[in-house]
ZAVOKE-954408 format. One line per 10 residues: number of its first residue (from 1); for each residue x negated, y negated, z of N, C-alpha, C. Coordinates in nm, 2 decimals. Layout:
NUM) X Y Z X Y Z X Y Z | ...
***
This chain:
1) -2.23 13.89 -15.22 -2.34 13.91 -15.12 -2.44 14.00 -15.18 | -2.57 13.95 -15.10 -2.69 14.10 -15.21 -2.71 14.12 -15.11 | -2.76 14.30 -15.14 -2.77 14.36 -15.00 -2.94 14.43 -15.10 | -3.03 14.41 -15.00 -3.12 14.45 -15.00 -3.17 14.58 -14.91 | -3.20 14.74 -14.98 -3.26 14.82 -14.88 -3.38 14.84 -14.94 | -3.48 14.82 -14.82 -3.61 14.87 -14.84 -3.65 15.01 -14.76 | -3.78 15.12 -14.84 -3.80 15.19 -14.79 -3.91 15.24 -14.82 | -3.99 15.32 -14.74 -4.11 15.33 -14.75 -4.17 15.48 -14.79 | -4.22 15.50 -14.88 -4.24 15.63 -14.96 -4.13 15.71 -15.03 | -4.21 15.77 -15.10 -4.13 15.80 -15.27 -4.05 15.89 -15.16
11) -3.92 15.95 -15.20 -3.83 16.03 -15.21 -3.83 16.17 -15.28 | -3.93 16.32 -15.16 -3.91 16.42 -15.16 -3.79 16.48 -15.17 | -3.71 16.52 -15.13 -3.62 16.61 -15.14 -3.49 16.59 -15.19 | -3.49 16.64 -15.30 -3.40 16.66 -15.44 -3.23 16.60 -15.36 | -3.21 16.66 -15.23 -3.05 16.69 -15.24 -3.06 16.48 -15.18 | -3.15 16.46 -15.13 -3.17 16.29 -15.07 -3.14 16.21 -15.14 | -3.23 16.22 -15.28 -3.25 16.16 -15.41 -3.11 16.14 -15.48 | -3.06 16.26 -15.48 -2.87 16.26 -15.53 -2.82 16.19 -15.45 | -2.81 16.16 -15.29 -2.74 16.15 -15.22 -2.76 15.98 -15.25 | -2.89 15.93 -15.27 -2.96 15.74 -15.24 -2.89 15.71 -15.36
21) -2.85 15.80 -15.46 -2.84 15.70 -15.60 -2.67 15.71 -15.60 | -2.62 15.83 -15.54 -2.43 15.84 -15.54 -2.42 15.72 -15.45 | -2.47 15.70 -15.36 -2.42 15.58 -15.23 -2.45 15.43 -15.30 | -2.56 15.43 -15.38 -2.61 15.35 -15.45 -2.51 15.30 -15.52 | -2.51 15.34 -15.60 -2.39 15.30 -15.76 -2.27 15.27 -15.67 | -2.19 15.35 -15.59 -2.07 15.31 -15.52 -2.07 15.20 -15.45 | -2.18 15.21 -15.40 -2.22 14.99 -15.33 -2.23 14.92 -15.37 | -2.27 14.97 -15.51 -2.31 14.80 -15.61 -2.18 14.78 -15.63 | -2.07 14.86 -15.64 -1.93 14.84 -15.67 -1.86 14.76 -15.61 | -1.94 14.70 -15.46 -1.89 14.62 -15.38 -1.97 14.50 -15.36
31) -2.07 14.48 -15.38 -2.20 14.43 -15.35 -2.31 14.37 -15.48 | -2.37 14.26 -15.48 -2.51 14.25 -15.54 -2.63 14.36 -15.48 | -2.64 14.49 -15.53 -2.73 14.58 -15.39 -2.81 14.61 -15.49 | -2.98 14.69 -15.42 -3.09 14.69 -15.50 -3.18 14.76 -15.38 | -3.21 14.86 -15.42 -3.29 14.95 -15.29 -3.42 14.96 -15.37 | -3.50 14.88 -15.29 -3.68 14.89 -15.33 -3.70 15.02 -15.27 | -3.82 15.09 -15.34 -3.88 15.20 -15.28 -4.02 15.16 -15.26 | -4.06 15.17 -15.16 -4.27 15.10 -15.19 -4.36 15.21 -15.12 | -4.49 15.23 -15.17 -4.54 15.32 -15.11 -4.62 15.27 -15.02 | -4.62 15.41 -14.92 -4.72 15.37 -14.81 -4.85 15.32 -14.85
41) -4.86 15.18 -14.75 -5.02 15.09 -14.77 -5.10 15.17 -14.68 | -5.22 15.05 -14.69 -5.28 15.08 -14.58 -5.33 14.98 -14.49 | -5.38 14.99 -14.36 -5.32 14.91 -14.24 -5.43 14.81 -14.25 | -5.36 14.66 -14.22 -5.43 14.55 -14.24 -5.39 14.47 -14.12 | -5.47 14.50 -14.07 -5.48 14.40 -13.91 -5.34 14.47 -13.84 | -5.26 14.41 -13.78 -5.12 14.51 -13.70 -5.03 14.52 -13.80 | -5.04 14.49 -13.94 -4.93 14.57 -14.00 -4.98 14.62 -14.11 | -4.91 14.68 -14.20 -4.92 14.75 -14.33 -4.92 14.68 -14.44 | -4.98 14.72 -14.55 -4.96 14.64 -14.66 -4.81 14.65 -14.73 | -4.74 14.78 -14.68 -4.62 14.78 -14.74 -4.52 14.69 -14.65
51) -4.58 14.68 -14.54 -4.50 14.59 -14.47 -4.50 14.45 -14.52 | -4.64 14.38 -14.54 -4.65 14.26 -14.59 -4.57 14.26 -14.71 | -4.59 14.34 -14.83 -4.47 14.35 -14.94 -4.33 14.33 -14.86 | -4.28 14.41 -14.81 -4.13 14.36 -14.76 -4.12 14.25 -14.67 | -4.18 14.23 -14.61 -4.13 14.06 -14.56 -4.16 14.02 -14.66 | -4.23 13.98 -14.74 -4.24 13.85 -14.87 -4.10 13.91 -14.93 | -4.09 14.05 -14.97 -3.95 14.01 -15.03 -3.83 14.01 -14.99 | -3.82 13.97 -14.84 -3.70 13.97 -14.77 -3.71 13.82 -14.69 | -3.77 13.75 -14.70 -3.82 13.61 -14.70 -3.67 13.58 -14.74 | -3.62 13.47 -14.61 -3.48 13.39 -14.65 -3.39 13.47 -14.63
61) -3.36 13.64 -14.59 -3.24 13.70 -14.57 -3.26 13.71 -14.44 | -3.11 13.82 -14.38 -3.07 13.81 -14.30 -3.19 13.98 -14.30 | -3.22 13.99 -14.18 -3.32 14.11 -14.18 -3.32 14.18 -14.04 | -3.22 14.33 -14.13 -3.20 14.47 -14.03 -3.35 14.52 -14.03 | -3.36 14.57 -13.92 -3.48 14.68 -13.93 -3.46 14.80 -13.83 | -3.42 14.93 -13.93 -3.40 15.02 -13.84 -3.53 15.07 -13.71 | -3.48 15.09 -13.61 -3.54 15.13 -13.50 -3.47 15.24 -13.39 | -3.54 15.27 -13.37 -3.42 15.38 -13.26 -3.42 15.31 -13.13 | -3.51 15.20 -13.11 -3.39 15.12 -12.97 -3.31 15.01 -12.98 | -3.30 14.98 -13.10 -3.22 14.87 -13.20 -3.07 14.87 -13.15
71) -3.00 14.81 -13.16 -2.84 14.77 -13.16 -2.78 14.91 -13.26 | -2.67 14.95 -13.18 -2.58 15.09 -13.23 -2.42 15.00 -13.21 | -2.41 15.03 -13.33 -2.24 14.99 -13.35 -2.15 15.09 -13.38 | -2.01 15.12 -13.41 -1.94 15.18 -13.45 -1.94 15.16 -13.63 | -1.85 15.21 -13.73 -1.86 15.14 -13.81 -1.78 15.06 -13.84 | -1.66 15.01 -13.74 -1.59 14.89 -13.76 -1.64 14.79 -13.71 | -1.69 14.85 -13.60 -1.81 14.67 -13.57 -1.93 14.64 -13.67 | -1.99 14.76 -13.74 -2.09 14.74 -13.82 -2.04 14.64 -13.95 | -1.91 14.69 -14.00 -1.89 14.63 -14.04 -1.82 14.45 -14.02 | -1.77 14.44 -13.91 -1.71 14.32 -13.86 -1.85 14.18 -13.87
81) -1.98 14.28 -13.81 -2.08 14.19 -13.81 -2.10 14.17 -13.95 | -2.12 14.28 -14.06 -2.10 14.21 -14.20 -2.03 14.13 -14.21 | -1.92 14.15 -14.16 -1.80 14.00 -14.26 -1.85 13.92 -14.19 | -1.87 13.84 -14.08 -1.93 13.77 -13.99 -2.06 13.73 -14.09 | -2.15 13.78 -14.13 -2.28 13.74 -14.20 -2.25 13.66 -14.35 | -2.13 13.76 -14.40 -2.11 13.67 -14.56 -2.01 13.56 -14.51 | -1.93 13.52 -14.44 -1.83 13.46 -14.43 -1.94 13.33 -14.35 | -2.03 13.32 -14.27 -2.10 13.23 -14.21 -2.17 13.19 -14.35 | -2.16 13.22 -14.50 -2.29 13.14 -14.56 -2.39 13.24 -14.61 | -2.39 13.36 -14.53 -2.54 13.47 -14.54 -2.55 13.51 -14.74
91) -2.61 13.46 -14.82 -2.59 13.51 -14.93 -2.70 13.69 -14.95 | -2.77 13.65 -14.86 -2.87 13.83 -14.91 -2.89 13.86 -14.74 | -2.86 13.99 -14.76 -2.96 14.08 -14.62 -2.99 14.21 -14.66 | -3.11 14.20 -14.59 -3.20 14.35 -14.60 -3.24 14.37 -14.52 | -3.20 14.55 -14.56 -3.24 14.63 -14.43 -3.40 14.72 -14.47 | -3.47 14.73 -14.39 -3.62 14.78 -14.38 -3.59 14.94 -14.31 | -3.59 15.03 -14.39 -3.62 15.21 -14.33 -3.77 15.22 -14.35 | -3.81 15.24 -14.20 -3.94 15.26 -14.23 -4.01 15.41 -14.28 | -4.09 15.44 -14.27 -4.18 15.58 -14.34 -4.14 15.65 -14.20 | -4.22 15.79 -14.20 -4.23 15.86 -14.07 -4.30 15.80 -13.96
101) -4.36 15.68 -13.98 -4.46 15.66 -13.86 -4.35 15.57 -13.84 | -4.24 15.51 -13.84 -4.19 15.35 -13.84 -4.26 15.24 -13.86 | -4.19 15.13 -13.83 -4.30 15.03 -13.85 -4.33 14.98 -13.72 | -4.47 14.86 -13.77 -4.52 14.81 -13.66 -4.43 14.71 -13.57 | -4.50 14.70 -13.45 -4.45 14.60 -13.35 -4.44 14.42 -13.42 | -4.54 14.39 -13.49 -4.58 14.32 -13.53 -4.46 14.29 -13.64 | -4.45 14.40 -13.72 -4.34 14.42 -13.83 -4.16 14.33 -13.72 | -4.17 14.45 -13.63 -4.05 14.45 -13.58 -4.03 14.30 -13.53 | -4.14 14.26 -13.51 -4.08 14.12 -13.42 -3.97 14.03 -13.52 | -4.07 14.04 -13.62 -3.97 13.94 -13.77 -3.83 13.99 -13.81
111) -3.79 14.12 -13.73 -3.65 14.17 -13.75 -3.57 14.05 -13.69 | -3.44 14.01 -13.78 -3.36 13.93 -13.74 -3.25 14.01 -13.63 | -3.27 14.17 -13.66 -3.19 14.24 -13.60 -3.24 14.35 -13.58 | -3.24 14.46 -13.45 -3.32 14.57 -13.47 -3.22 14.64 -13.50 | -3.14 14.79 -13.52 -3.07 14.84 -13.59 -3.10 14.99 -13.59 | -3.03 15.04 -13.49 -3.05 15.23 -13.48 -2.85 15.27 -13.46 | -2.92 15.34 -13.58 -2.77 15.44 -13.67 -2.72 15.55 -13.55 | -2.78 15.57 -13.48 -2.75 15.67 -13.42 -2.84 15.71 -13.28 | -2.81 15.77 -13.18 -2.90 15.77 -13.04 -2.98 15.91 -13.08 | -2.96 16.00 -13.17 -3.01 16.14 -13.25 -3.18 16.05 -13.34
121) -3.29 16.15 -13.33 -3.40 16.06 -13.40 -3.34 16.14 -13.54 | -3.33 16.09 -13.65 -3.29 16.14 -13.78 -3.46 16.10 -13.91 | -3.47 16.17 -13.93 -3.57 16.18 -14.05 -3.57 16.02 -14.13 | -3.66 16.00 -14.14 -3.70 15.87 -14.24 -3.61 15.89 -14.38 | -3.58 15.96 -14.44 -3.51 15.99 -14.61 -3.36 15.99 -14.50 | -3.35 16.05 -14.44 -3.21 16.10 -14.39 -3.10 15.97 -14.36 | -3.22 15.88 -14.27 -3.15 15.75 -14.21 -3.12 15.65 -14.33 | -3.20 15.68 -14.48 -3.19 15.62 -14.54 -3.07 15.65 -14.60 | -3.02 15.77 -14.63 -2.85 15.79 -14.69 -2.76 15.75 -14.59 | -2.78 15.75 -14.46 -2.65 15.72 -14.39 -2.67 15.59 -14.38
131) -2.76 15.54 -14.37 -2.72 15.36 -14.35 -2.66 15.33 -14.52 | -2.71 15.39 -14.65 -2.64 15.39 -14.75 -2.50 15.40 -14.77 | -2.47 15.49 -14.67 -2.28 15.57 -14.67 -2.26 15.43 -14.58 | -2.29 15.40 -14.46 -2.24 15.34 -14.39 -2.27 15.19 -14.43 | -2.34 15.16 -14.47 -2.28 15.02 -14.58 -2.16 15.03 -14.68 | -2.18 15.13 -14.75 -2.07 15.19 -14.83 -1.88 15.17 -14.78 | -1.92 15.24 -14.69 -1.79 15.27 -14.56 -1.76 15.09 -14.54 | -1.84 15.04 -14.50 -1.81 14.89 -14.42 -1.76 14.79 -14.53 | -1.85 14.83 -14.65 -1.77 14.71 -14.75 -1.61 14.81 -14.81 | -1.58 14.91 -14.80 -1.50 14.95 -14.84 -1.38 14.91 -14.78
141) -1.39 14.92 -14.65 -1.32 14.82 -14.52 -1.31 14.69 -14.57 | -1.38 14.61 -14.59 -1.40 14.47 -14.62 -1.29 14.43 -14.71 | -1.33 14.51 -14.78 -1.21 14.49 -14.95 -1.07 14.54 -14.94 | -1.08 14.62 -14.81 -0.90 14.67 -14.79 -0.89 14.79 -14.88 | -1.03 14.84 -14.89 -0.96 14.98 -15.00 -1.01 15.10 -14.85 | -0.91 15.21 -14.91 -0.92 15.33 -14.83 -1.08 15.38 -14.88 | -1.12 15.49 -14.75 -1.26 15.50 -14.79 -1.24 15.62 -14.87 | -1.33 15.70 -14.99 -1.26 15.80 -15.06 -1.35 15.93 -14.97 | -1.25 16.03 -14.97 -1.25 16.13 -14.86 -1.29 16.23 -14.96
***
């Protein structure tokens, strides 16, 4: 399965940057994964140009889009819905972290899924490591391996 994350502006703070590429490398270990970075556009009619970039490249997958009033799972349901996605046929899904503004309404409608990590509002870089760990965590489940502590 390819797991596609997208995210919106470069990556300030050093301990983040360690954190996107450790979670990174450990997922591809499970996964086809590939985390786009794109920088903030500028606004073209109700959405962004970086938004237009990520739908064109998320065209044909299964498409999370974090939101904070989005669907909250555990992470054994998070994961269950994964097995459920690759086992139905799903060969790619990607998930959209938006910038500090979020994205638009317009953006959000094309979500196949809206998707909030937590009921806490957590920083744009921030939400981007834990949906990393917690993809991490769900395919690790998947495979029947312990998660490493």
């Amino acid at each position: 399965m390819r797991v596609e994350v997208f995210w919106i502006g470069k990556t300030r703070l050093a301990g983040v940057a360690s954190l996107t590429e450790e979670y990174s490398q450990r997922l591809s270990r499970y996964c086809d994964y590939q985390g786009v970075e794109t920088r903030p556009g500028r606004k073209k009619g109700a959405r962004t140009s970086e938004e237009d970039l990520i739908l064109a490249r998320s065209e044909g997958s299964f498409r999370f889009v974090l939101d904070p009033a989005g669907k909250q799972w555990s992470s054994l349901e998070f994961a269950q819905f994964l097995e459920r996605l690759r086992d139905g046929g799903r060969r790619t899904i990607s998930f959209c972290v938006g910038g500090a503004d979020g994205f638009s309404k317009e953006f959000r409608d094309h979500a196949d899924l809206l998707l909030s990590l937590s009921p806490l509002t957590l920083p744009h870089e921030l939400a981007r490591v834990v949906l990393l760990e917690q993809l991490y965590r769900a395919f690790t489940m998947l495979a029947g391996h312990p998660y490493p502590r």
